[in-house]
C-alpha positions as semicolon CSV with decimal commas, in nm:
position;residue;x (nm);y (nm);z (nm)
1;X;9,133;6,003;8,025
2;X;9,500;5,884;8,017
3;X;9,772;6,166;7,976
4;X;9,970;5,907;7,736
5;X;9,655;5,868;7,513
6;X;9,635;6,257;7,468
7;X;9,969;6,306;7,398
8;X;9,973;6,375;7,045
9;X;9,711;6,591;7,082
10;X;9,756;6,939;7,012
11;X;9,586;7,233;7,219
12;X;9,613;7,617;7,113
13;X;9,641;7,847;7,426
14;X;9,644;8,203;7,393
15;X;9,873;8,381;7,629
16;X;9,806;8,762;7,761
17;X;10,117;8,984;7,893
18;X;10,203;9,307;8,024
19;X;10,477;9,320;7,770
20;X;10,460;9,666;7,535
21;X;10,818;9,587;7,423
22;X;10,887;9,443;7,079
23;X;11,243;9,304;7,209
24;X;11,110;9,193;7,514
25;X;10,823;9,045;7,324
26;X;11,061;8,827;7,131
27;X;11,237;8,727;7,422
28;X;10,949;8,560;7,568
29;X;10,845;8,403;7,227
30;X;11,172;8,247;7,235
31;X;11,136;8,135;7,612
32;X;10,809;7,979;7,500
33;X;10,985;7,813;7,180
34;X;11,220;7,650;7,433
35;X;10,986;7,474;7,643
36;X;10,956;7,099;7,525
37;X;10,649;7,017;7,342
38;X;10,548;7,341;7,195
39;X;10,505;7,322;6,787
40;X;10,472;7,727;6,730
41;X;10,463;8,032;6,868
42;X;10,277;8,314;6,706
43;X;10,308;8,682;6,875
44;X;10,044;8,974;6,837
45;X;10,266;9,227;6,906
46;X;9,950;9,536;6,910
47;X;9,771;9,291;7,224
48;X;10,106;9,196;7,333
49;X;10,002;8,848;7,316
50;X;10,099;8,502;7,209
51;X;9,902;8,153;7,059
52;X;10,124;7,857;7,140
53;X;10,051;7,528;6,991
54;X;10,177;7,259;7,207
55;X;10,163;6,948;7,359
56;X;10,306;7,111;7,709
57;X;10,129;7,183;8,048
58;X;9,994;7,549;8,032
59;X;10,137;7,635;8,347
60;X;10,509;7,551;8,176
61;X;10,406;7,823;7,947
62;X;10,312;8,070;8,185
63;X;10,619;7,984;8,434
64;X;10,856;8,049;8,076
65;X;10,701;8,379;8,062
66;X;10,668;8,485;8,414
67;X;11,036;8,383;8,473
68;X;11,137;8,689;8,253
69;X;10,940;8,923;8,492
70;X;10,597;8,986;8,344
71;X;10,266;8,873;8,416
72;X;10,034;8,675;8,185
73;X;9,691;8,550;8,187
74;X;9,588;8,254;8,018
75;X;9,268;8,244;7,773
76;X;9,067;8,072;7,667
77;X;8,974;7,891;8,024
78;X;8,998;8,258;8,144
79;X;9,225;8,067;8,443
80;X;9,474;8,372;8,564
81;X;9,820;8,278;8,579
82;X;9,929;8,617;8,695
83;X;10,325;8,695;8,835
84;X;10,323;8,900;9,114
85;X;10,347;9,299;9,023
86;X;10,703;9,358;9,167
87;X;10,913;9,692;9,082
88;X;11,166;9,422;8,895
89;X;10,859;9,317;8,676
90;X;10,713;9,660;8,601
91;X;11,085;9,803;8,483
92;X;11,222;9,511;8,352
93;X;11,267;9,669;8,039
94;X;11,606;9,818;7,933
95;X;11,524;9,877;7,551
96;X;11,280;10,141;7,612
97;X;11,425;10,517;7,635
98;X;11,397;10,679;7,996
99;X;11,084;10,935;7,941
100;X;11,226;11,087;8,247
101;X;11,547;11,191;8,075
102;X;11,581;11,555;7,989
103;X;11,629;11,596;7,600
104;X;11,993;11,676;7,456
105;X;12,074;11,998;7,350
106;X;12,151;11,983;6,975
């Protein structure tokens, strides 16, 4: 089937992360709202997950996400799209406190 033909079809891919971050979880909505050809972007913020309605390539998706550092898998082909695990990836978030911090005295 022709690519041009299929164009205005629209396909619903459901994204899975390793983000637990609600900031970090909106930064990657919006680096999925950028790519060309995606309609919406709904997150899941409990799964830490996103459905994407688009006319894109999945692997645009997962390259907008995995650019920020984090890994995804895509569903529901069950292909993996995974990042590689690096130490960048797995503290790439600066909005979480530092459980490693001793508390302040009051």
């Amino acid at each position: 089937m022709d690519k041009a033909s299929n164009s205005s079809e629209q396909t619903l891919t459901h994204i899975e992360t390793d983000i637990n971050c609600a900031i970090c979880l909106e930064d990657a909505r919006q680096a999925l709202v950028a790519v060309s050809d995606v309609e919406e972007v709904k997150v899941d913020s409990a799964a830490g997950s996103f459905a994407v309605v688009h006319n894109a390539e999945p692997d645009r998706l997962v390259e907008a996400v995995t650019r920020l550092g984090y890994r995804t898998v895509t569903a529901p082909t069950g292909e993996l799209g995974m990042g590689p695990v690096t130490v960048e990836s797995v503290a790439s978030c600066t909005h979480q406190p530092d459980s490693s911090a001793e508390p302040k005295a009051p």
